[in-house]
C-alpha positions in Angstrom: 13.6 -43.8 13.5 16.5 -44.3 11.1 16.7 -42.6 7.5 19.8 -44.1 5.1 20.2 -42.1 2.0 22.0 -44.1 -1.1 22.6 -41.8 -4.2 25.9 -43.1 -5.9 25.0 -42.1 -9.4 24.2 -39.1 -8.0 20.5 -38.6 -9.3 19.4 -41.6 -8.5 18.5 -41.6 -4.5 17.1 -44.5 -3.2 15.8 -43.4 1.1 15.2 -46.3 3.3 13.0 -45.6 6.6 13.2 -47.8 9.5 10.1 -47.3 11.7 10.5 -48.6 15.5 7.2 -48.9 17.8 8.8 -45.7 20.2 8.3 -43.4 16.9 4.5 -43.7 16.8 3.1 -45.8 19.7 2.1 -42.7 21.7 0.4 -40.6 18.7 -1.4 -44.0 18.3 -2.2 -44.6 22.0 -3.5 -40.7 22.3 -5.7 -40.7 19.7 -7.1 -44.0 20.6 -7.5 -42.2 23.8 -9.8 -39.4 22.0 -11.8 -42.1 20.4 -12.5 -44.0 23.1 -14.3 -40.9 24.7 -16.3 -40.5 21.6 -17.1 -43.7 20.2 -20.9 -45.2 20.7 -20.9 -48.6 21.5 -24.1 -50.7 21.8 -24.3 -51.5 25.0 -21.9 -48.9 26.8 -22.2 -44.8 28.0 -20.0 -42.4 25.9 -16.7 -42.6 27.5 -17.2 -46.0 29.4 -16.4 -48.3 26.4 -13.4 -50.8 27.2 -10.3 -50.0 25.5 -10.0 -53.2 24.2 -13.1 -52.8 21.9 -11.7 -49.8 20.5 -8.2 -51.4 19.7 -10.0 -54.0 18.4 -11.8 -51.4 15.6 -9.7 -48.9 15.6 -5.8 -49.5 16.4 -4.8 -51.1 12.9 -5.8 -47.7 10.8 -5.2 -45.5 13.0 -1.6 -47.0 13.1 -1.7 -46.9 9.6 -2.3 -43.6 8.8 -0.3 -42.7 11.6 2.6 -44.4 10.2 1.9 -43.1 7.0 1.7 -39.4 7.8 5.0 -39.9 10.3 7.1 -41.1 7.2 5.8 -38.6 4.9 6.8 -36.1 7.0 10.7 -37.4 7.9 11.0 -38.0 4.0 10.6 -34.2 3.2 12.2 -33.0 6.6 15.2 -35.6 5.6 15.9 -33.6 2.2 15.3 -30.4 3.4 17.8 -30.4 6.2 20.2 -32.3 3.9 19.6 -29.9 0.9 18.9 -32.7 -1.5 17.1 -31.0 -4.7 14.7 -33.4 -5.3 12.8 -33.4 -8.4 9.0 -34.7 -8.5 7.4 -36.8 -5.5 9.3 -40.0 -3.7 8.1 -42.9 -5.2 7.8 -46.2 -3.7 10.6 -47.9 -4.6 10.7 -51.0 -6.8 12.2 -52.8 -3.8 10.2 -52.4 -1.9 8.3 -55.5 -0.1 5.1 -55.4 1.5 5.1 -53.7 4.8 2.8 -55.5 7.5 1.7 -53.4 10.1 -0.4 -55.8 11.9 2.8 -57.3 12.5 5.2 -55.9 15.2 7.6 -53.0 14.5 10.3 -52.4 13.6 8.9 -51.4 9.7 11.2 -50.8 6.6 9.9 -48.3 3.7 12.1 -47.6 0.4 11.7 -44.6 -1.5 13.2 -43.8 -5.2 14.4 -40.2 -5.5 15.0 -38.3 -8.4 17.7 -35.9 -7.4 18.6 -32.5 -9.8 21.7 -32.9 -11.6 24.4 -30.5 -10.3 25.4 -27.6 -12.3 26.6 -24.1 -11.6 25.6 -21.3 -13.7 26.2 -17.7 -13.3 25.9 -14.7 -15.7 27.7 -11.3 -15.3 29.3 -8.0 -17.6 31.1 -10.6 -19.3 28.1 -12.1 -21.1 26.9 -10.4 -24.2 23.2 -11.2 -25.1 20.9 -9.4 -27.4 18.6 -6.8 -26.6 16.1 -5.5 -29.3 13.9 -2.0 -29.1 11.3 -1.8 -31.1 11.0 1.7 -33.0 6.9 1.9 -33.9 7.5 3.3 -37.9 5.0 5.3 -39.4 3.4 2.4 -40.6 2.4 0.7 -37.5 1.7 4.2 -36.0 -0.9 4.4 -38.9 -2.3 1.1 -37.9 -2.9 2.3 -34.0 -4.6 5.4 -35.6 -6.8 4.0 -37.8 -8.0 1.5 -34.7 -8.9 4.2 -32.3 -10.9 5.6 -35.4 -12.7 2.1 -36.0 -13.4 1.8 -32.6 -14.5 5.4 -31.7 -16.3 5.4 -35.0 -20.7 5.2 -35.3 -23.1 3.9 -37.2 -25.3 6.7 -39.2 -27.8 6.0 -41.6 -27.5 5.0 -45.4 -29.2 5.0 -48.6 -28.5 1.7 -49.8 -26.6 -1.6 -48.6 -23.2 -2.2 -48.7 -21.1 -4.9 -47.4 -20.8 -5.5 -43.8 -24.0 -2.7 -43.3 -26.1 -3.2 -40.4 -29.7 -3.7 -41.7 -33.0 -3.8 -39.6 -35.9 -4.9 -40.6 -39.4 -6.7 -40.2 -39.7 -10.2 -41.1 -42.7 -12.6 -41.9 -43.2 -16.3 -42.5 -44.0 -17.0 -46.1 -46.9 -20.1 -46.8 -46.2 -22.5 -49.9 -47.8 -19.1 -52.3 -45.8 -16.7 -51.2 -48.4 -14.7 -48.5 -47.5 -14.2 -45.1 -48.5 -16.9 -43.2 -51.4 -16.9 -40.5 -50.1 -17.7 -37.2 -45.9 -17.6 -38.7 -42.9 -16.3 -37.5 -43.3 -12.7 -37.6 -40.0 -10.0 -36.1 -40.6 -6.4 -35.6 -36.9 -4.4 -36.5 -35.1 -7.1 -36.8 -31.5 -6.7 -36.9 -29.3 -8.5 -39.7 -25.5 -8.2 -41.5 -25.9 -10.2 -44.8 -22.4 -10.4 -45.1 -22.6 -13.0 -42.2 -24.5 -14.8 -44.8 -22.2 -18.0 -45.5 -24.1 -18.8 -49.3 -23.7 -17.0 -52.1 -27.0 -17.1 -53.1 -28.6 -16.4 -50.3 -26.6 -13.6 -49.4 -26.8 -12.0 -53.0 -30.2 -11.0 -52.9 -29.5 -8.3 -50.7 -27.2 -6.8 -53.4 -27.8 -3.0 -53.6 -30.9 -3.1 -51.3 -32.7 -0.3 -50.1 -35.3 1.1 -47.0 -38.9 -0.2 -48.3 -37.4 -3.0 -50.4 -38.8 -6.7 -49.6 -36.3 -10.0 -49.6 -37.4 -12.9 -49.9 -34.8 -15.7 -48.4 -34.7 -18.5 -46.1 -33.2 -18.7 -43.3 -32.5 -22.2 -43.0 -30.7 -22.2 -46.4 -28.9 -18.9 -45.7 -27.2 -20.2 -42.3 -27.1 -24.2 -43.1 -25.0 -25.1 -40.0 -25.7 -22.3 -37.7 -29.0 -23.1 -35.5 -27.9 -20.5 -32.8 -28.0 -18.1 -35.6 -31.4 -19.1 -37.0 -33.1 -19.6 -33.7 -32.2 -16.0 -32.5 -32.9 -14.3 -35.6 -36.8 -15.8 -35.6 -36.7 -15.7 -31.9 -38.0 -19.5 -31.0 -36.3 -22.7 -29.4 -33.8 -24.2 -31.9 -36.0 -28.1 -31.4 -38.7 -25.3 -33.1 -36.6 -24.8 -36.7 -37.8 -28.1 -37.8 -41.1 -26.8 -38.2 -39.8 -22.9 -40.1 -38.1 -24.9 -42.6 -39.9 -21.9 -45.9 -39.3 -18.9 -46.9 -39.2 -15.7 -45.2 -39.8 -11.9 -46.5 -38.1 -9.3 -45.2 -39.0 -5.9 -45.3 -36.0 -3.5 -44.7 -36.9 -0.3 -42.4 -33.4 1.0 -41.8 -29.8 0.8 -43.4 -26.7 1.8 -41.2 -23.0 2.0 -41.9 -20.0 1.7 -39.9 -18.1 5.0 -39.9 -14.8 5.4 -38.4 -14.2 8.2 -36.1 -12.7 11.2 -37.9 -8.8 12.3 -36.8 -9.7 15.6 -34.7 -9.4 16.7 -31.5 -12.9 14.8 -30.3 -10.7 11.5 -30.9 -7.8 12.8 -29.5 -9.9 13.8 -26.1 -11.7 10.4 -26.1 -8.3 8.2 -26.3 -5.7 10.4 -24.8 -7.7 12.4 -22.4 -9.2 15.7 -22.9 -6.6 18.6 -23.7 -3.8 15.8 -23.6 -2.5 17.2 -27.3 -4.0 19.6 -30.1 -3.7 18.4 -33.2 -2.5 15.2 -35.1 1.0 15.6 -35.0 1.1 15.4 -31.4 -1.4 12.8 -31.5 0.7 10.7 -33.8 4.3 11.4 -31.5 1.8 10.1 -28.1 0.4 7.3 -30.1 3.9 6.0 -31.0 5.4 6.8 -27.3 2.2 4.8 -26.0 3.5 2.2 -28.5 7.4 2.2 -27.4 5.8 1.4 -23.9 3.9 -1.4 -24.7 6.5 -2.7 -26.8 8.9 -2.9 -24.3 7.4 -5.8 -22.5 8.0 -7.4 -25.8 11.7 -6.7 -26.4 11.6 -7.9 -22.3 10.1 -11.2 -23.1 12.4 -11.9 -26.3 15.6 -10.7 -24.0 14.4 -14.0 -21.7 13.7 -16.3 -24.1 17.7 -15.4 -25.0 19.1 -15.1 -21.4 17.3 -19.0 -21.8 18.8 -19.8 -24.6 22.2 -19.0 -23.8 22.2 -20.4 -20.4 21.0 -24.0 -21.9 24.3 -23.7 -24.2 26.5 -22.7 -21.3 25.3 -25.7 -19.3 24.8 -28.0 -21.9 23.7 -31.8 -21.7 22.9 -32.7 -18.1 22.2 -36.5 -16.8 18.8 -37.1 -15.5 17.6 -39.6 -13.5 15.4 -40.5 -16.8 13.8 -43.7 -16.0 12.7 -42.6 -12.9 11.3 -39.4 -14.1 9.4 -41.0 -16.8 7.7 -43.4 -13.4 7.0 -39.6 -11.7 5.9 -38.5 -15.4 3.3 -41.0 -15.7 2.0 -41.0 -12.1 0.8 -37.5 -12.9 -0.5 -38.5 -15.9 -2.0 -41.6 -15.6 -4.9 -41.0 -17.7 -2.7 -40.1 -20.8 -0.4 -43.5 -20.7 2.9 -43.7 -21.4 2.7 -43.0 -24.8 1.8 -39.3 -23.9 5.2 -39.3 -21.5 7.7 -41.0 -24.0 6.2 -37.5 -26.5 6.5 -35.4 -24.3 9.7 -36.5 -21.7 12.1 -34.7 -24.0 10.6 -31.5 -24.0 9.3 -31.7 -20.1 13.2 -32.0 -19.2 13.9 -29.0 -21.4 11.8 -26.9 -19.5 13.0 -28.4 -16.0 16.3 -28.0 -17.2 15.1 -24.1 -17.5 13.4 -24.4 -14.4 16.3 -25.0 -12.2 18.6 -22.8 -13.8 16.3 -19.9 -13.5 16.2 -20.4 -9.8 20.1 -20.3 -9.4 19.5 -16.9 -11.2 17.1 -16.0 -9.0 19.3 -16.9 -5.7 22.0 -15.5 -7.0 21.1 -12.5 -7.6 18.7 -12.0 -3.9 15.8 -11.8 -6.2 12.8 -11.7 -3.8 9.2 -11.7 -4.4 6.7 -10.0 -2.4 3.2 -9.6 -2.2 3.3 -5.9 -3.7 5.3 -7.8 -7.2 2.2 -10.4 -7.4 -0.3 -7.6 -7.5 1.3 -5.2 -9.6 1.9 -8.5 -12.1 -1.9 -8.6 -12.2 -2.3 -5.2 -12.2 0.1 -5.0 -15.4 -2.1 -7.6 -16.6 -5.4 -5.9 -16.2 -3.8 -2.6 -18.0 -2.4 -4.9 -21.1 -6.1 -6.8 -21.5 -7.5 -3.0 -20.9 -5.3 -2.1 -24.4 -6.4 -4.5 -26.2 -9.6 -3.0 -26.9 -8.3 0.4 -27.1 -8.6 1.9 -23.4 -5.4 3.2 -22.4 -6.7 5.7 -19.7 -8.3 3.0 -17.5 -8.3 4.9 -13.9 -5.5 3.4 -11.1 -8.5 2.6 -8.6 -10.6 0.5 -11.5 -7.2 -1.5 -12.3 -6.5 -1.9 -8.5 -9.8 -3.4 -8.4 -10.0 -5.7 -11.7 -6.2 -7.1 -10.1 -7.7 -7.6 -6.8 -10.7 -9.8 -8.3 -8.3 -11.6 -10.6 -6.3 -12.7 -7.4 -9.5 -13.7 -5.5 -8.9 -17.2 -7.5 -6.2 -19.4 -6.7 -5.7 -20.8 -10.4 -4.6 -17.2 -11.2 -2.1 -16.7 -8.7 0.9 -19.0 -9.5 0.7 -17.7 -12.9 1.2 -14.0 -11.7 3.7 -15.3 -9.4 5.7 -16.7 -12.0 5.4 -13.4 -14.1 6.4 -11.5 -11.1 9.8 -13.8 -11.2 10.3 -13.2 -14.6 9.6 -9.2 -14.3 12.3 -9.0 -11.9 14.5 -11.5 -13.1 14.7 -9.6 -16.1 15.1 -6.1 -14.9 18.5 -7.7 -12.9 19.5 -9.0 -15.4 19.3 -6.0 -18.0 21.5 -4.3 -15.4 23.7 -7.4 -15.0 25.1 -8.6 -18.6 26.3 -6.6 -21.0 23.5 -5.9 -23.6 24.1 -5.9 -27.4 21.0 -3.5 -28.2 19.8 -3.7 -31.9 16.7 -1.5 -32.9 14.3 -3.0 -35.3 10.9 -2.4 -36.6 7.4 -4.7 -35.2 7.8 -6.3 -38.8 11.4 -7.0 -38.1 11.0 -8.0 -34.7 8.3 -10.4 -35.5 10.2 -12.2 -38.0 12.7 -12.9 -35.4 10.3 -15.6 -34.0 9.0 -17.2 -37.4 13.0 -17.3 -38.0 12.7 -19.8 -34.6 
């Protein structure tokens, strides 16, 4: 087999493979071998079938996907020996002719590579880039309090209804007079928030109800474009609302309201952990230390999305092999057209362009990942979706776990891979440029990206 490599533009490769009869006549012959022992033939024992009706059935794809599978693999092995950064998948190339491999060898196959621009980037003590803390204020502190309240808080029972109340009560089917109909709709407690109510009118006649009070509304005209809500609120089929199209009484058993959790030392048990602080001083200084935390993966993230920044200025514009890309572009997207790739080339080499310098970074500074970074990415995942909803004390073991099920599904991992990069390619870098550190407040920070 001979490979010829042409790339004088530098990005634009075009491969040529010659294929002689030596580089595939045995595979062929051995695995026409194997069939021959196998194949049933009409006529002839397992085994005992001439060669020459197998050839005659068989030889033609099996050379062809031998062929096929042979070239595919001298492509790849070609660039990797050779270190050629190629970008995408070889294409056939445009000059290519038709190949006839019922014809005798040798064969010729052209491929178009897109080869990565070269550039060099490096990043040392001499690089200034900015580095923000965020400093939780007492503002923000207030916030985080006032959410563990809400969601430690309880419902207890009220006198009459106010907005967003929880009522509960029983509800009947009305007939065209006004009495409960015979054979209707009827609920036993049911549940119900009028403020969820989208009209006005409808939601206004529970205004200042109370426990032994009867509403009359309709459902149908209360939740005009919400079936799901209807249909579980009478508890039948949605194809049955057709036929509960009336009026509806409801008489209200029970009123509850919301209460948020008071600030004592039962809230400070339940979301630091019991005997953690004493009163709400120290609950206030763990609350904002709990915040600092969290926040730093923030001021981490912005410090990338500068290290990126600065590194597209320092390399600046870069020549791509752009015509070809947009072929590779569209290949992959077939179903979008090329309308789709001419929207989004510009922005797809941006991110390439990103791509490849980050893995310079990466080699440059022995940045390795291993299986333990992967899982503690997903782990630090778990714990950040965990304190979302408030639970900060979330045991090791039930985080090892909720990781380990994450990674069970392949679409997950490159994606924890990736931030496992970027967790370590930050922490190098922290320790490698020189940071300009600014503290700012969340409100401050966060203007930093509607300012982008």
């Amino acid at each position: 087999m001979n490979i010829v490599f042409e790339n004088p533009d530098k990005v634009n490769g075009l491969l040529t493979v010659t294929v002689e009869e030596n580089d595939y006549k045995e595979s062929v012959e051995k695995t026409l071998k194997d069939y021959r022992k196998k194949a049933n033939f009409p006529g002839f024992r397992p085994g005992m079938v001439p060669m020459g009706l197998v050839k005659k059935q068989y030889e033609l794809p099996i050379k062809m996907d031998t062929v096929n599978k042979l070239v595919g693999e001298k492509v790849y092995g070609y660039m990797k020996e050779n270190n050629i950064q190629m970008l995408g998948e070889p294409l056939p190339s445009e000059k290519q002719v038709p190949v006839d491999l019922e014809k005798e060898a040798p064969y010729t196959f052209l491929f178009d590579i897109a080869v990565a621009p070269e550039f060099k980037i490096e990043l040392n003590g001499k690089n200034k880039i900015d580095y923000f803390v965020i400093e939780p204020d007492e503002k923000v502190v207030d916030q985080q309090v006032q959410s563990y309240a809400q969601r430690m808080g309880s419902y207890e029972k009220a006198d009459s209804y106010e907005k967003n109340d929880m009522l509960r009560g029983d509800l009947r089917e009305l007939d065209a007079d006004g009495n409960t109909l015979e054979g209707g709709v009827t609920v036993e407690a049911a549940p119900m928030m009028p403020e969820y109510i989208k009209v006005d009118e409808q939601r206004s006649l529970f205004d200042n109800a109370k426990p032994g009070d009867i509403i009359i509304f309709n459902p149908r005209k209360a939740y005009p474009e919400n079936d799901a809500e209807v249909s579980s609120l009478l508890k039948i089929k949605k194809e049955e609302l057709p036929q509960h199209e009336g009026n509806f009484s409801y008489q209200i058993t029970e009123i509850s309201r919301y209460k948020a959790h008071e600030v004592n030392q039962e809230l400070f048990d339940q979301v630091l952990g019991e005997g953690t602080v004493t009163n709400e001083a120290e609950f206030r200084q763990k609350i904002a230390e709990q915040l600092k935390a969290q926040f730093a993966g923030e001021s981490d993230y912005k410090f990338l999305l500068d290290v990126r920044s600065y590194v597209e200025k320092k390399i600046g514009n870069l020549t791509y092999p752009d015509a070809l890309l947009k072929r590779i572009m569209l290949k992959n997207n077939e179903d979008k057209g090329i309308d789709y790739v001419e929207r989004n080339y510009a922005e797809s080499i941006k991110q390439l362009t990103w791509h490849l310098a980050k893995e310079q970074l990466v080699a440059a500074n022995g940045i390795k990942v291993e299986d333990a970074d992967v899982k503690a990415a997903a782990i630090e995942a778990a714990r950040a979706q965990f304190a979302q909803y408030g639970m900060n004390n979330v045991p090791a073991e039930y985080l090892e776990n909720y990781a380990n099920d994450m990674l069970k599904k392949r679409e997950n991992i490159d994606g924890f891979v990736d931030r496992a990069v970027d967790q370590k390619l930050i922490a190098t870098l922290k320790n490698v440029v020189k940071l300009n550190e600014k503290t700012v407040t969340l409100d401050e920070f966060n203007k930093l990206f509607e300012e982008k």
